[in-house]
C-alpha positions in Angstrom: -9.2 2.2 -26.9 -7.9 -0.1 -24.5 -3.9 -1.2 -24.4 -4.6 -4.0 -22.6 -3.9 -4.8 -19.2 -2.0 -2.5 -17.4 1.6 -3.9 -16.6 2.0 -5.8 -13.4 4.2 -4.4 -10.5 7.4 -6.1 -9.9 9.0 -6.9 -6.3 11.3 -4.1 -6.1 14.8 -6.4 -4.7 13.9 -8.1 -8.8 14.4 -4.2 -10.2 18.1 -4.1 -12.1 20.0 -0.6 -12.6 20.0 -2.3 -16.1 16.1 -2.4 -15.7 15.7 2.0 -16.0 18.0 1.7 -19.3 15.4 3.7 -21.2 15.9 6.6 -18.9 19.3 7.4 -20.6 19.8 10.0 -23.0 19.0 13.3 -23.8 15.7 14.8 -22.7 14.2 18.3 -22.7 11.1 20.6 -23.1 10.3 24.4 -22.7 7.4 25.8 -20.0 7.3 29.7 -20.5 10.5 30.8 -20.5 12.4 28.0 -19.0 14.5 25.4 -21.3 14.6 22.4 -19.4 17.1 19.4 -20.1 18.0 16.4 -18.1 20.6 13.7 -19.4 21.4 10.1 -18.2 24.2 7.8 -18.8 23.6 4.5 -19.9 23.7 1.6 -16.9 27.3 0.5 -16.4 29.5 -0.4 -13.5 26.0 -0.5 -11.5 25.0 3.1 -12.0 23.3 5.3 -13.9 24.5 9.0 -13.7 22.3 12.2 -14.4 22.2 16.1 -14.6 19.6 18.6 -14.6 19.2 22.1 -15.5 16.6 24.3 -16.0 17.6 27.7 -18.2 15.4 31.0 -18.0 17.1 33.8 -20.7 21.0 33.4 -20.1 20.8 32.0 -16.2 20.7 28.7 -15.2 17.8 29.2 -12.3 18.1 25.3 -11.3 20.3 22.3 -11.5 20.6 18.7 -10.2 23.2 16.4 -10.3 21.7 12.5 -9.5 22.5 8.9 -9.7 20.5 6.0 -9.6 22.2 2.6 -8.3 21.6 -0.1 -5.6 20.8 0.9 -2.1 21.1 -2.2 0.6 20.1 -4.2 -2.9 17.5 -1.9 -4.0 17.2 0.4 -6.8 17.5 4.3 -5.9 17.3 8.0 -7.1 19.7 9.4 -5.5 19.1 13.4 -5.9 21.8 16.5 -5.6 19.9 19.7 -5.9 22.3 22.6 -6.7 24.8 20.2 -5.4 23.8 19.3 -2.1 24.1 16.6 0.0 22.4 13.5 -1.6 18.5 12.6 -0.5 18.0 9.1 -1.3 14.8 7.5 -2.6 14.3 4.3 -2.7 12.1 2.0 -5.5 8.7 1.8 -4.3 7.3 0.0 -7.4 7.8 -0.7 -10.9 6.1 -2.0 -13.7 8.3 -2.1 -16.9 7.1 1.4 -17.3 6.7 3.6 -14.6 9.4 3.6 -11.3 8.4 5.4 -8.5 10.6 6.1 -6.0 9.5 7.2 -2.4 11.6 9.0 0.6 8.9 9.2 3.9 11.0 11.4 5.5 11.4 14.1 2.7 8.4 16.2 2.8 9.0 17.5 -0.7 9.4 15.3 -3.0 8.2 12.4 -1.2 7.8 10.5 -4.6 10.1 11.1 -7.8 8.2 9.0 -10.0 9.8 8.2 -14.1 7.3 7.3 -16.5 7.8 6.2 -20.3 5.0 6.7 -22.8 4.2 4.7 -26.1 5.2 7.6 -28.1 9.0 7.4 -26.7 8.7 10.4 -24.3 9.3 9.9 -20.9 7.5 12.2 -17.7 9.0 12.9 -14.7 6.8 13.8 -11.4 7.5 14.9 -8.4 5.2 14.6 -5.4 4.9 15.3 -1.9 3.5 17.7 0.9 4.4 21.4 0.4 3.0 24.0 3.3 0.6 21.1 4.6 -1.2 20.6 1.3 -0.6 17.9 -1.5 1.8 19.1 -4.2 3.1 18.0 -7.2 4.6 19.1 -10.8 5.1 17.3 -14.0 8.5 17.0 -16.5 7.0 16.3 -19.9 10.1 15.5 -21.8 10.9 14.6 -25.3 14.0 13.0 -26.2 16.5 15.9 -27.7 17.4 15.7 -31.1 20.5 14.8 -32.3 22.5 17.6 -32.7 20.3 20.2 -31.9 21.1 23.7 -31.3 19.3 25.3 -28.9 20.3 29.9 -29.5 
């Protein structure tokens, strides 16, 4: 069945931090034997602020802090990978439902991309150019439920 017509792409500069609102919360979902979670702050003071980890057993294997606020008047990812210095990408598109976010000079990720479904869930992608070929991977999370406990 068809939704209609797809959303049309707004000029970036019109993008608001307030705009990616529904990226704030609590998210998570499992792959193997890694527990992954990501959390964003609501949009205030013209940010949004996040964290990442990814948990295999008792280790944390991976974790990211990030931000997402205006760059020269465009909305931006700005990612800190195990804490190190920020890469910024910039809004390449959005549509009310999908922001993609490009760096050309980062091989991998070129494109952090945030996608929210009709079921509440929201996917994250990264894509980009790994050892000369096209790569990418997919986040599928679900929103976290209050007050879970995860042993």
């Amino acid at each position: 069945g068809s939704d209609g017509p797809a959303p049309a792409a707004r000029p970036v500069a019109s993008v608001s931090i307030a705009d990616l609102g529904w990226m704030a919360g609590s998210w998570t979902f499992t792959r193997g034997e890694d527990r992954n979670e990501e959390h964003w702050t609501l949009p205030a003071g013209g940010s949004m602020l996040g964290m990442a980890r990814t948990v295999r057993g008792e280790r944390t294997v991976m974790f990211e802090f990030s931000r997402i606020e205006l760059v020269d008047g465009v909305a931006a990812y700005i990612a800190q990978p195990k804490g190190r210095a920020p890469t910024v990408f910039k809004l390449a598109s959005y549509d009310g439902a999908t922001a993609v976010f490009e760096n050309d000079a980062n091989p991998f990720p070129r494109r952090v991309i945030y996608r929210r479904d009709a079921q509440g869930g929201m996917t994250a992608r990264i894509e980009g150019t790994l050892n000369g070929k096209d790569a990418s991977e997919d986040y599928p999370f679900a929103r976290a439920g209050e007050g879970v406990r995860i042993p």
